[in-house]
Backbone as CSV, one residue per row, in Angstrom:
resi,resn,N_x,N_y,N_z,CA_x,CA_y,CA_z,C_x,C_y,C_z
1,UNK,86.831,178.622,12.727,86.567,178.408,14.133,85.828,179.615,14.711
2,UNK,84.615,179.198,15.917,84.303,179.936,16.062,84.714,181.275,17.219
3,UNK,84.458,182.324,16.968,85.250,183.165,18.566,84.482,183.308,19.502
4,UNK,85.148,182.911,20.707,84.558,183.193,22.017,84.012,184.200,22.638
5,UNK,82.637,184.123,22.833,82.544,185.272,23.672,81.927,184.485,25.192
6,UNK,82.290,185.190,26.251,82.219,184.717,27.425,81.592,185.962,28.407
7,UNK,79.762,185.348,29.017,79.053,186.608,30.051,79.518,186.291,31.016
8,UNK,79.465,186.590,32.008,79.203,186.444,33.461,78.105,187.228,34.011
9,UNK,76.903,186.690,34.514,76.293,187.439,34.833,75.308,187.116,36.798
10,UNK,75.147,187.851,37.295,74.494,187.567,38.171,73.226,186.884,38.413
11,UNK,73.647,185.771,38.592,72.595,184.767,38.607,71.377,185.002,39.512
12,UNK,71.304,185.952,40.125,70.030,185.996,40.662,68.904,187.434,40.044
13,UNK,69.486,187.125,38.280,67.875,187.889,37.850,68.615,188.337,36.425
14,UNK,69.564,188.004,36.067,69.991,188.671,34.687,69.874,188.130,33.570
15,UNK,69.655,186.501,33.864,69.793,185.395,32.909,68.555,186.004,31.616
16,UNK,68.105,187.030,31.655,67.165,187.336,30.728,67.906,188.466,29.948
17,UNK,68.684,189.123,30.495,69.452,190.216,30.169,70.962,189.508,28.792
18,UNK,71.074,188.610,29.680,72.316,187.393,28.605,71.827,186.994,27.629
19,UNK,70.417,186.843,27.479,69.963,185.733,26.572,69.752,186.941,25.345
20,UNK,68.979,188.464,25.736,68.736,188.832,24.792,69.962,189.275,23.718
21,UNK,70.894,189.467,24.946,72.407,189.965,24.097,73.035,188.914,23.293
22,UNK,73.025,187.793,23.956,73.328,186.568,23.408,72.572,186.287,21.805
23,UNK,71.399,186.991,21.745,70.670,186.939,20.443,70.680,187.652,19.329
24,UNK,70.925,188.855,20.074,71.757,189.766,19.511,72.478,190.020,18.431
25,UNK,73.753,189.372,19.221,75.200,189.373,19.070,75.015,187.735,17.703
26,UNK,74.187,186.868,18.046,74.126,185.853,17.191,73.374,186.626,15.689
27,UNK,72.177,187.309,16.070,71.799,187.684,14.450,73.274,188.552,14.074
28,UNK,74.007,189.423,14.811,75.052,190.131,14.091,75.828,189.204,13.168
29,UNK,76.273,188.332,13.919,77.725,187.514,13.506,76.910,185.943,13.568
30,UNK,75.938,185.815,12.509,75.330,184.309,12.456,76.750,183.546,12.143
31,UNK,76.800,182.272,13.045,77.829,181.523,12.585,79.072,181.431,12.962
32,UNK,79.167,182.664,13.651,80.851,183.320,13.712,81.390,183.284,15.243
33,UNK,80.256,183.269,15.859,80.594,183.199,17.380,80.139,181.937,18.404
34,UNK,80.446,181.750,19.491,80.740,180.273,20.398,80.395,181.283,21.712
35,UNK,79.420,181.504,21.959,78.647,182.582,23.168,78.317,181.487,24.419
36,UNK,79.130,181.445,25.384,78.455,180.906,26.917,78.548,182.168,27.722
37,UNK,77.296,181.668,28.577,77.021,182.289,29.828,76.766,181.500,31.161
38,UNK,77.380,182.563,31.864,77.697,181.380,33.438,77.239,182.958,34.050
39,UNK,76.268,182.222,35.147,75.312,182.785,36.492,76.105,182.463,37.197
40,UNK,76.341,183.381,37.702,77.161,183.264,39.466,76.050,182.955,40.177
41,UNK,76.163,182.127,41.269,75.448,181.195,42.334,74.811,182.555,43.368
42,UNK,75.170,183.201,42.956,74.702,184.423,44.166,74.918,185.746,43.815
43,UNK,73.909,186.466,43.836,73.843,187.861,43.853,75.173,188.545,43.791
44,UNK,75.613,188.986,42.366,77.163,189.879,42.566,76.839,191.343,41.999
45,UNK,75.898,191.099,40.988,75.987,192.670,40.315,76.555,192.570,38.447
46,UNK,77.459,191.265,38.669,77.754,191.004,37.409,77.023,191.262,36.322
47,UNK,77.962,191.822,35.093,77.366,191.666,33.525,78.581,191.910,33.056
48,UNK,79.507,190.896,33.126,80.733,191.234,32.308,80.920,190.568,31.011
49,UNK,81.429,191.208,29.905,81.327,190.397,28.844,82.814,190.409,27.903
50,UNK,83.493,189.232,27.859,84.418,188.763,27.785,84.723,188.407,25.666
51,UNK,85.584,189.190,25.284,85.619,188.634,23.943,87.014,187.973,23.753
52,UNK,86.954,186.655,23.418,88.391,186.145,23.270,89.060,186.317,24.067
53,UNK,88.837,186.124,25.687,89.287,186.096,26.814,89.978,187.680,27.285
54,UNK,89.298,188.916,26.540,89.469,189.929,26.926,88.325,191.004,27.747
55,UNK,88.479,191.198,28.346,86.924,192.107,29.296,86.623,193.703,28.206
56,UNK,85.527,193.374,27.998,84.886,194.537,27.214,84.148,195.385,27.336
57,UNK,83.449,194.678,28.853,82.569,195.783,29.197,81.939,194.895,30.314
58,UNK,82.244,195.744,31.413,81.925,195.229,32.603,80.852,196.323,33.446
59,UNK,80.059,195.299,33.817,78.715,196.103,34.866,79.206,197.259,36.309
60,UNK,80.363,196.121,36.666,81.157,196.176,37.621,82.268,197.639,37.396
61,UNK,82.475,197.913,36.884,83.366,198.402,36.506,82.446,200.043,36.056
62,UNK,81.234,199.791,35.787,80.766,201.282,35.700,80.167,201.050,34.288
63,UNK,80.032,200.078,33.189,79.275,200.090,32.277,77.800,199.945,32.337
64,UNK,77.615,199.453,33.134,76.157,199.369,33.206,75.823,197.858,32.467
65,UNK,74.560,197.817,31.815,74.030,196.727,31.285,74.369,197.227,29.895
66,UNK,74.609,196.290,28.820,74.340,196.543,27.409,72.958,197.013,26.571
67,UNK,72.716,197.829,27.553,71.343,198.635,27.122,71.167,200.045,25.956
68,UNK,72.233,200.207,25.616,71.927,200.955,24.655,72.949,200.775,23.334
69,UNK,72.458,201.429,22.075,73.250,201.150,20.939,74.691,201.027,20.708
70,UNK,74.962,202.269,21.761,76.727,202.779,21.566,77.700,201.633,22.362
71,UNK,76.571,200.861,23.271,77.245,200.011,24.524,77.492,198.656,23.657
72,UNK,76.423,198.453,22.736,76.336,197.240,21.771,77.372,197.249,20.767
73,UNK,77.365,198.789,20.061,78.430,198.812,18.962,80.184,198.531,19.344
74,UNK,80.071,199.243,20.742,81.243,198.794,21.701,81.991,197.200,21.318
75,UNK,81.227,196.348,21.583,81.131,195.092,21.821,81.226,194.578,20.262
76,UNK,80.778,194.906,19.449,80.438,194.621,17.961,81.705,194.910,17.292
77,UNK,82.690,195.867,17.671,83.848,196.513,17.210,84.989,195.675,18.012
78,UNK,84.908,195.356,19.020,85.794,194.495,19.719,85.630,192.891,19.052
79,UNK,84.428,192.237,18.631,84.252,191.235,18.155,85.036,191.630,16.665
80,UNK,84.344,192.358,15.874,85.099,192.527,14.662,86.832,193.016,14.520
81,UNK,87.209,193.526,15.419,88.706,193.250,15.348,89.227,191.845,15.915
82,UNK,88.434,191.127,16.733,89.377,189.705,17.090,88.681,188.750,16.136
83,UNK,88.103,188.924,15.400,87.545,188.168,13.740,88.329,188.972,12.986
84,UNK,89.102,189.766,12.765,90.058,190.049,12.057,91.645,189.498,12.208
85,UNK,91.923,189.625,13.564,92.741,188.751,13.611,93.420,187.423,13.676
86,UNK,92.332,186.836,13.384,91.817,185.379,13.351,92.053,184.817,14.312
């Protein structure tokens, strides 16, 4: 089965920002992951990204965007321990 990962992102300009992570995260783990993204209807600031219904890294919160390697590997290490625990 596959594991969830869940964006939230601010629908008024990020949906390009989701897609590339979303592509990402798919060449990492071909096969292995079940990736939706939901645009909030209005300008929030959002980029939160949710693994197996846990928050991993939020925009909101002071992460910023998943713009650099260490922010990605973040996310890559949280996926690979909840694919470990099946």
């Amino acid at each position: 089965m596959a594991l969830a990962i869940r964006v939230v992102y601010c629908g008024a300009g990020y949906k390009s920002k989701y897609l590339q992570l979303k592509k990402k995260l798919e060449d990492e783990f071909p096969g292995c992951l079940d990736i939706c993204g939901e645009g909030t209807p209005q300008a929030t600031g959002f980029f939160e990204v949710m693994v197996a219904g846990k928050l991993v890294h939020s925009k909101k919160r002071g992460d910023g965007y998943v713009d650099t390697e260490s922010k990605f590997l973040k996310l890559v290490a949280a996926i690979k321990a909840a694919l470990a625990q099946g």
